[in-house]
C-alpha positions in Angstrom: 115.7 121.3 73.2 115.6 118.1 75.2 115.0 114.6 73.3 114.0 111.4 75.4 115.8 108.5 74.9 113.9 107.5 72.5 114.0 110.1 70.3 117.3 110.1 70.7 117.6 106.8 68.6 115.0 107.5 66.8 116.5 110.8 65.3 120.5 108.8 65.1 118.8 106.2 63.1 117.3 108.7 60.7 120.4 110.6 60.0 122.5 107.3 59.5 125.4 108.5 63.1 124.2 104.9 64.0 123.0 101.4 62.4 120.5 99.2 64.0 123.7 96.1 65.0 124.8 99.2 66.9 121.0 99.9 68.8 120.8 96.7 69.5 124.3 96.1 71.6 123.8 99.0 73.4 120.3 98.4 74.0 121.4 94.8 75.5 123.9 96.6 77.3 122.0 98.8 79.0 119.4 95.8 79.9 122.7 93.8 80.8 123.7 96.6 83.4 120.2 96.5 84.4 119.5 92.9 85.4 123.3 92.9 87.3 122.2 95.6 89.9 121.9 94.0 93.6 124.1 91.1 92.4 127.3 90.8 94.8 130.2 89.0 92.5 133.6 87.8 94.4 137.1 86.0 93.1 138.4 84.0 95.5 142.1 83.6 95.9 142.1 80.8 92.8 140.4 83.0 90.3 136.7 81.5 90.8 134.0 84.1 90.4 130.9 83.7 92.9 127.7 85.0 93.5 124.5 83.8 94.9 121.1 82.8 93.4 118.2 81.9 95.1 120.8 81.5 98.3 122.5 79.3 95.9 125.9 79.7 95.9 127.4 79.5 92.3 130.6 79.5 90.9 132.1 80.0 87.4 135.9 80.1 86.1 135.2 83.9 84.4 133.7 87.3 85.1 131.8 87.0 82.0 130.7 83.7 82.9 129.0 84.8 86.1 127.6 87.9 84.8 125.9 85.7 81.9 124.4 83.1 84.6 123.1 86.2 86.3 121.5 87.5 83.4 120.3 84.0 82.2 118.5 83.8 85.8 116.8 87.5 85.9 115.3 87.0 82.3 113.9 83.2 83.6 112.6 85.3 86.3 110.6 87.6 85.0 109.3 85.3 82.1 108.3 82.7 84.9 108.1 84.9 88.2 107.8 82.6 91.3 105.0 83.7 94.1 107.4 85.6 95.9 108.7 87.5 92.7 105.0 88.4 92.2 104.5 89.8 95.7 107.4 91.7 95.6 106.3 93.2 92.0 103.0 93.7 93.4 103.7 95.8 96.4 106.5 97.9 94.7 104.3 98.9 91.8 101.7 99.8 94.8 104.0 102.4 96.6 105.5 103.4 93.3 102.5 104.8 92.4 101.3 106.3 95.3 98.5 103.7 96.0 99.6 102.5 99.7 102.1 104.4 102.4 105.5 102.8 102.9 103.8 101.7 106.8 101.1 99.8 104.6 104.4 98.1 102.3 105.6 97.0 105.7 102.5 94.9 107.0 101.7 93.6 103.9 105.4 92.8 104.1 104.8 91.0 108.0 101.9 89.3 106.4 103.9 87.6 103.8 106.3 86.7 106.3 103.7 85.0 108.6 101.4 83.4 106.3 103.5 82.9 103.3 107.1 83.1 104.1 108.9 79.3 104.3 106.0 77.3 102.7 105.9 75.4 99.5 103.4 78.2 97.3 106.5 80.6 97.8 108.6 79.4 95.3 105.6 77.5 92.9 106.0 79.9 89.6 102.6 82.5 89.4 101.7 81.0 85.7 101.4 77.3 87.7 98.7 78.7 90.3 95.8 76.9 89.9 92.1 77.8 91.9 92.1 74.2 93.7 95.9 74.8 94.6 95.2 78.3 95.8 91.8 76.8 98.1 94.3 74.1 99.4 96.5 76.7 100.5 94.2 78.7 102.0 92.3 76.2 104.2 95.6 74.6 105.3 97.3 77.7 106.2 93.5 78.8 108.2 94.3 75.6 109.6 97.7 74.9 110.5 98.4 78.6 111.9 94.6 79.1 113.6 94.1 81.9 111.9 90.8 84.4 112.9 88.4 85.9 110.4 90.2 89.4 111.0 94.0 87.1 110.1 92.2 85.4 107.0 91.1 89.0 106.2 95.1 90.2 106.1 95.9 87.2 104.0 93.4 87.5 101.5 94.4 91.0 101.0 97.9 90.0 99.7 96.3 87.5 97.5 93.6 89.1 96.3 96.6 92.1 95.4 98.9 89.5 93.6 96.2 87.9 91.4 95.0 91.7 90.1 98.7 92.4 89.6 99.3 88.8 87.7 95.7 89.5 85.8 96.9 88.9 81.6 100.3 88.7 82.3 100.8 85.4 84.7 97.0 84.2 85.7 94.0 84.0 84.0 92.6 84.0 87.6 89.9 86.2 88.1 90.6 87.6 92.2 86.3 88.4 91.8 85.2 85.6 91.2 88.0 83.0 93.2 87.0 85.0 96.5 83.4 85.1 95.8 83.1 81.0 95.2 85.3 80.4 98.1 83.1 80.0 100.9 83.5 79.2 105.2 81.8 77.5 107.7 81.1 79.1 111.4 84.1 76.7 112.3 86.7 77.6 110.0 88.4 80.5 111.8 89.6 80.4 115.7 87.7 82.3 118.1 89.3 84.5 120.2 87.8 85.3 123.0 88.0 88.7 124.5 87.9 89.5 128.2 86.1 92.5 129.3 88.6 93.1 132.1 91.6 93.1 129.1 89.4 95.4 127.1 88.0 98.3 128.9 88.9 100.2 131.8 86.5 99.3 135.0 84.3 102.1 136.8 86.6 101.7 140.0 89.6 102.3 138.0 88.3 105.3 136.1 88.7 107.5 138.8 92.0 106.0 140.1 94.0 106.2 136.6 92.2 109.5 136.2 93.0 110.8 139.4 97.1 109.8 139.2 97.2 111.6 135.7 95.6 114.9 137.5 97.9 115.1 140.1 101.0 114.2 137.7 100.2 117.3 135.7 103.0 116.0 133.4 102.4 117.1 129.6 102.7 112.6 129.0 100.3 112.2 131.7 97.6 115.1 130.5 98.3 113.4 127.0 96.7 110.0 128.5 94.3 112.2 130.1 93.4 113.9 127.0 92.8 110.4 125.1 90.3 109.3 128.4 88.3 112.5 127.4 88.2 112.4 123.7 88.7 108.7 122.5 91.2 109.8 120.4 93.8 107.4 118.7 97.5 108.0 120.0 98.6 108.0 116.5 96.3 110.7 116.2 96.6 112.6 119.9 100.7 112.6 119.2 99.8 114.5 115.7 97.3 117.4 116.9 98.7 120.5 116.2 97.8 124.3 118.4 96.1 125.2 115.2 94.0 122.1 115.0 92.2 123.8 118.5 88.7 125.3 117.1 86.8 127.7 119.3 83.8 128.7 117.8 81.4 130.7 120.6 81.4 128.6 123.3 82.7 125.6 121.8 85.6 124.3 121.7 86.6 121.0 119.6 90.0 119.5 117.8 89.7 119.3 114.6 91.6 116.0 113.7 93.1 115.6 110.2 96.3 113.9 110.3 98.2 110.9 112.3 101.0 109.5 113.3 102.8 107.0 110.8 105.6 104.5 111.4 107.7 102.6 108.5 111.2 100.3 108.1 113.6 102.6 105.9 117.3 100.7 106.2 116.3 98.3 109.0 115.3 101.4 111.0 112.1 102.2 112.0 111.0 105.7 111.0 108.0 108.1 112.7 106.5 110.8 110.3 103.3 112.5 110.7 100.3 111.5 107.9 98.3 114.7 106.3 95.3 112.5 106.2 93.5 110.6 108.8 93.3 106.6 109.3 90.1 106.8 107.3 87.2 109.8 105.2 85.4 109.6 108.5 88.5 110.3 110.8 88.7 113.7 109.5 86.4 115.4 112.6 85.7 117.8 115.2 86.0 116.1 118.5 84.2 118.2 120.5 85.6 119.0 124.1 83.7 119.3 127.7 84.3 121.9 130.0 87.3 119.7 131.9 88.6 118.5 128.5 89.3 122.5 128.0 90.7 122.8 131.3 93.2 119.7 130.4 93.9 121.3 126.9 94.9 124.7 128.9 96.8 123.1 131.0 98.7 121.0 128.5 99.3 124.3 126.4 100.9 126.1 129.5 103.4 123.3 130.1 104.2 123.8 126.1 103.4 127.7 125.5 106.0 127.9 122.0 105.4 124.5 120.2 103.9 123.8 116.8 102.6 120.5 118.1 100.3 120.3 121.0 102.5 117.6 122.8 106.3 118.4 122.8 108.8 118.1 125.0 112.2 120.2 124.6 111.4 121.4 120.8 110.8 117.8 120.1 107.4 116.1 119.6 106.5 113.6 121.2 105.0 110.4 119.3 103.1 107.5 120.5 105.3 105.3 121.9 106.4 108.4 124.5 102.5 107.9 125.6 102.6 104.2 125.5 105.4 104.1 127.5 103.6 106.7 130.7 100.4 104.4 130.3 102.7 101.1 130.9 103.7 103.2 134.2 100.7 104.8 134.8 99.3 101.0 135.1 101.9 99.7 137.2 102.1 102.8 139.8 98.3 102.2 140.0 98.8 98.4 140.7 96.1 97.4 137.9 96.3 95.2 134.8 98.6 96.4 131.6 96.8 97.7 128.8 97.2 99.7 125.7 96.6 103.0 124.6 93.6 101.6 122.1 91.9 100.4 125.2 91.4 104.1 126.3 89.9 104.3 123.1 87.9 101.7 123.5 87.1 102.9 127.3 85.4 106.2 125.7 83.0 104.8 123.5 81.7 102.2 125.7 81.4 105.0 128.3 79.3 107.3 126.0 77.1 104.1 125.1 76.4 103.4 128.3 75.5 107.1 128.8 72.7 106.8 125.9 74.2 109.8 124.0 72.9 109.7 120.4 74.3 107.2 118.3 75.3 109.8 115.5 77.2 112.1 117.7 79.0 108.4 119.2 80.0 107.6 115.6 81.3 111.5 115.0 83.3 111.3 118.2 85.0 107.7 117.0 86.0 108.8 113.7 83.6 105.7 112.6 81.2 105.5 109.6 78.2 103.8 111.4 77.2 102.7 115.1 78.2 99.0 114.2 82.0 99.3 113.9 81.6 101.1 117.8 79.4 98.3 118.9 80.6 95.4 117.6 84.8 96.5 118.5 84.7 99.0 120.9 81.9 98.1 123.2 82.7 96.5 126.6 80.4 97.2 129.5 82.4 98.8 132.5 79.9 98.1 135.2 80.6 95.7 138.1 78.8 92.9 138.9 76.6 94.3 141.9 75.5 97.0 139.6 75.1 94.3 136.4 72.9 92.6 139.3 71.2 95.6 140.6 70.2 96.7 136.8 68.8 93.4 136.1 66.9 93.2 139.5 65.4 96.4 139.0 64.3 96.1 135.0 62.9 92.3 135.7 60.0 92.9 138.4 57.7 89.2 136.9 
């Protein structure tokens, strides 16, 4: 029968094989070992024992001595954890249990180190934080840095996560009701204004990007050609499977359920493929024209054995391989640089300016309502002599 370790005790304290002096030193012990891990001890060449705290460097005449500073500093620590302690807490406990991806740990991770990383609140103890403090340091950082509503957004995220994770234990902060009294002007957060030309894909280059990937007929190239048909996200487009190809009658769509996920692990980026979408409504059936069929076909002959729909030489190919032939693509074709979101972003101003039904638009995009599509992904392509020939024609008094 197996006994946790706390039965274990329980059961050796019953029958008298141990007293409670005993429990308790191997009890501290255990803690002791506990609260050492990740600490790097050295002796230099006149028997001084090192280590560092807080990039401190400390220095006692004994091993013991050292050890107990250690131990002394990691209980003081998590009696009195200091902003950073919290954040690190926070976000563990988070991927511990499941709650965010380890490519979520890592921006919340960049986040700290833009907004938070260097200033004064990192090293103010979580129990200290006060609501006029935490305003302060808000407005000043919305300030100093020039943050947008979108980079306030990632910010108060973090926050927002540390203060529910602090809740009882280090605040008495309520996130709810902090966030819900702290209000903006129209002038708090930096505009940033987006140019059409940076955004979208023109009319006359359509056909000339288009055009190049055709007579490429490279399985990179039919990729990017694949994205201009669908709107599909590369993270997405580099995770589509030949199962994930639905022909029903005489339809044919993708069924898209999964993406493309990238994470740190040992100072090494890491791609791995996500069995879930970006969001509920990414999971969707894209459905494909006649020539989006031909491009699939095509793709599928250039890759007749692999699991994945995009792979080159057994190997699949993720979304930098894609990002890499558009930055060519772009360059071959002597127009501006852009990414592979502004295909994206091409597509659904394309089927806006077509007039298709805003509920098959939102299907398309993966979106739950018309609003995200116009308000992000909506760039008119038209030229300025049809912009003026439009306006001539619809104003006639």
């Amino acid at each position: 029968m197996y006994y946790s370790q706390t039965e274990y005790w329980q059961a050796a304290l019953e029958s008298g094989m141990i007293d409670i002096a005993t429990l308790r030193a191997e009890m501290d012990m255990t803690e002791r070992k506990k609260l050492l891990t990740g600490h790097k001890i050295y002796q230099d060449k006149k028997n001084f024992w090192y280590t560092r705290l807080d990039n401190r460097l400390v220095k006692r005449t004994t091993k013991e001595a050292i050890e107990d500073l250690i131990v002394e500093y990691e209980r003081a620590k998590a009696a009195e954890p200091t902003v950073r302690d919290v954040f690190y807490m926070f976000i563990d406990q988070k991927l511990r249990y499941g709650d965010i991806s380890k490519s979520t740990y890592d921006r919340y991770e960049r986040d700290y180190e833009r907004y938070i990383r260097g200033r004064e609140i990192e090293s103010v103890r979580f129990r200290a934080l006060t609501e006029n403090y935490l305003e302060h340091f808000i407005r000043c950082t919305i300030a100093d840095l020039g943050l947008t509503s979108k980079a306030y957004s990632n910010l108060k995220t973090i926050l927002r996560g540390m203060l529910l994770f602090a809740k009882g234990k280090y605040t008495d902060i309520s996130a709810q009701a902090f966030f819900g009294d702290l209000q903006f002007s129209k002038n708090t957060f930096k505009k940033k204004i987006l140019k059409k030309e940076e955004q979208v894909f023109s009319e006359e280059e359509i056909p000339i990007v288009t055009g190049y990937l055709h007579r490429k007929n490279n399985i990179r190239c039919l990729g990017i050609l694949l994205a201009f048909q669908t709107g599909i996200r590369v993270g997405e487009l580099a995770a589509i499977r030949k199962s994930d190809i639905i022909c029903e009658e005489d339809t044919v769509s993708i069924h898209i359920q999964r993406t493309e996920t990238k994470y740190r692990e040992n100072g090494v980026y890491v791609t791995k493929i996500k069995e879930y979408p970006k969001s509920s409504a990414g999971d969707r059936y894209v459905f494909c024209t006649d020539k989006t069929v031909e491009t699939i076909r095509e793709i599928e002959a250039l890759n007749p054995d692999g699991e994945y729909l995009f792979e080159e030489h057994g190997e699949r190919l993720c979304e930098f391989a894609f990002a890499n032939a558009l930055d060519w693509l772009c360059k071959s074709c002597k127009i501006p640089k852009r990414s592979m979101h502004k295909i994206r972003k091409t597509y659904g101003t394309t089927l806006i300016d077509a007039g298709v039904d805003e509920c098959i638009i939102t299907e398309q995009m993966g979106h739950s309502d018309i609003n995200c599509t116009r308000q992000y992904y909506y760039f008119s392509t038209k030229n300025r002599d049809k912009k003026r020939e439009q306006i001539q024609s619809a104003i006639t008094y």
